[in-house]
C-alpha positions in Angstrom: 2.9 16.5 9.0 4.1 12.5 9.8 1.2 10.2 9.1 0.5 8.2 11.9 0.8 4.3 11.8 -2.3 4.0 12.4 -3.5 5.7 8.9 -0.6 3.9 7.1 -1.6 1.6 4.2 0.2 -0.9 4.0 -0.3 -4.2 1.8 -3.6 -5.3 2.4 -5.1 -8.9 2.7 -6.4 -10.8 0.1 -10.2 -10.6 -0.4 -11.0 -14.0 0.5 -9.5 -13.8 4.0 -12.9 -12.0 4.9 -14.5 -14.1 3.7 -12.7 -17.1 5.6 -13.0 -14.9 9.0 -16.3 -14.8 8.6 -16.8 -18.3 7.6 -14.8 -19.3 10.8 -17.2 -16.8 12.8 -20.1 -18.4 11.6 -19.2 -21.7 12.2 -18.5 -21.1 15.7 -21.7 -19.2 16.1 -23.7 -22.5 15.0 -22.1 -24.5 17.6 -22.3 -21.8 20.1 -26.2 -21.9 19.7 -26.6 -26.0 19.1 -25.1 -26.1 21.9 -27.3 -24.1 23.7 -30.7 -25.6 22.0 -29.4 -29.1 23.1 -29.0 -27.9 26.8 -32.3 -26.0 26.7 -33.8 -29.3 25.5 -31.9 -31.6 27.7 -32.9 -30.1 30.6 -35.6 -28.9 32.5 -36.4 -26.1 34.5 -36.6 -28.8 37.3 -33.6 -30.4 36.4 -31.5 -27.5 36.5 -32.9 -24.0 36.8 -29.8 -22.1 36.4 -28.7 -24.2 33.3 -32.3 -24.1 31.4 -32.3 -19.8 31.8 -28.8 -20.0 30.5 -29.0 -21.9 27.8 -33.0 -19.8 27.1 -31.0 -16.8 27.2 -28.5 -17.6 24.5 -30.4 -18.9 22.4 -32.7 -16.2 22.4 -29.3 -13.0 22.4 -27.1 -14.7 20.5 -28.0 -14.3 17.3 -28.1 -10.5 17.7 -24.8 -10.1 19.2 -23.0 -12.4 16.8 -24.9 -10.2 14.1 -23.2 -7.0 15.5 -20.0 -8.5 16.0 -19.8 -10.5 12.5 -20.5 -6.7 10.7 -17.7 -5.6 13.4 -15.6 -8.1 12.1 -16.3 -7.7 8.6 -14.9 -3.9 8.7 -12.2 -4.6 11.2 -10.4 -7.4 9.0 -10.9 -4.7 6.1 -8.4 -2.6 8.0 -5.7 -5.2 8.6 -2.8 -4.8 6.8 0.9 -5.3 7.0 4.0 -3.2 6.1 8.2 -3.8 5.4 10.7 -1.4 6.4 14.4 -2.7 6.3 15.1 -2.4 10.1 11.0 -3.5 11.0 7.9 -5.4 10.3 4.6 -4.3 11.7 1.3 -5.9 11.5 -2.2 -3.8 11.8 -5.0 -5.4 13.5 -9.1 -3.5 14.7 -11.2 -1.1 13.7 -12.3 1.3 16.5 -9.3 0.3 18.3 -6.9 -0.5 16.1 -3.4 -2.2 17.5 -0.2 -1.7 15.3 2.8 -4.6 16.1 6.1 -3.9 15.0 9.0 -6.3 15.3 12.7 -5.0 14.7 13.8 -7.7 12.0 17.2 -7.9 14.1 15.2 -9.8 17.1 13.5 -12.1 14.8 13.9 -15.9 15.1 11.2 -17.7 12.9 9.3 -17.0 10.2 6.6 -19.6 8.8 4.4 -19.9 6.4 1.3 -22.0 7.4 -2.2 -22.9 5.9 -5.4 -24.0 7.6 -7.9 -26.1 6.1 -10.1 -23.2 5.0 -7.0 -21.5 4.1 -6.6 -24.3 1.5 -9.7 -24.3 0.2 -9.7 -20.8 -0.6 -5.9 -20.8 -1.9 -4.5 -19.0 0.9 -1.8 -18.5 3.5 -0.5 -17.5 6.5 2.8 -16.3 7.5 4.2 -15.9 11.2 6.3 -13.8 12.4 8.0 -14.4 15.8 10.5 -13.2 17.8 12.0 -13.6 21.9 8.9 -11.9 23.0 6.2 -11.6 20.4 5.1 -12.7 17.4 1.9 -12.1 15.0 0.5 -13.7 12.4 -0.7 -12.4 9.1 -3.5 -14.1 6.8 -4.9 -14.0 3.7 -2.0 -13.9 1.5 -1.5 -15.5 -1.6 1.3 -17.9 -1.9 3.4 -15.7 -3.9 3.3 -12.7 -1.7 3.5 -15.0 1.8 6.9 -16.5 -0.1 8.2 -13.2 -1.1 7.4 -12.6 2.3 8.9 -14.8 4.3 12.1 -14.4 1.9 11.8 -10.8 2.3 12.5 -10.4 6.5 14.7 -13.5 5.7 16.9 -11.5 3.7 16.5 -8.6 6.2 17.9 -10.7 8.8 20.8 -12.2 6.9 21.6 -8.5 6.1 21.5 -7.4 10.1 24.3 -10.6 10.6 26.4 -8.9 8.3 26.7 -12.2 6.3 
């Protein structure tokens, strides 16, 4: 019986990127809710009615949803993964839905190799993968493994030209 892609294990992000997701997460979180204290504060419910329940009510829900998405988060970035074939590169993203993006190396046009400011803190990269139409980006690699990478579907490609 063919295993689906969707059960495929491919190489799987560094540790660290879940942490880094979840750092990112939190951070926007934080501002999310100052913001929403500041309004709250700012304005009264004479002021502006509609923007003092708004701001009560997020302050008040937010915590709890970001709570259940964070632990969503924290298992869906558990399942990402990537995977080499020498005609394709596909990219796994999600949990309970998860979403499998495969790229024939033939179409591709760029490959990149990025890192963010968190990304540097915690020794980690980035590499993106695009083509005419699409393009995805996968995190949390080490440098090694986002050079061998990127010289890996570089190869592929210069193979496809027949150069």
């Amino acid at each position: 019986m063919q295993e689906s892609v969707f059960d495929f294990k491919g190489a799987a992000l560094n540790g660290r990127y879940r942490l880094i997701s979840l750092m990112e997460f939190l951070i926007l979180g934080i501002i999310l809710f100052a913001v929403s204290v500041f309004f709250q504060a700012k304005y009264s419910i004479e002021d502006s009615a509609t923007l003092h329940f708004v701001s009560y009510y997020i302050k008040s829900y937010l915590p709890w949803a970001w709570c259940v998405l964070g632990v969503y988060r924290f298992f869906a970035d558990k399942k990402r993964a990537y995977w080499l074939s020498p005609k394709d590169v596909s990219y796994r993203v999600g949990w309970l839905t998860p979403t499998v993006v495969t790229l024939p190396v033939k179409r591709l046009q760029h490959v990149e190799i990025k890192q963010g400011a968190l990304d540097r803190l915690f020794k980690l990269y980035r590499v993106t993968v695009l083509s005419a139409g699409r393009g995805f980006t996968i995190p949390g690699l080490n440098q090694d493994e986002a050079e061998s990478l990127r010289e890996s579907l570089l190869e592929f490609v210069v193979s496809e030209d027949g150069e």
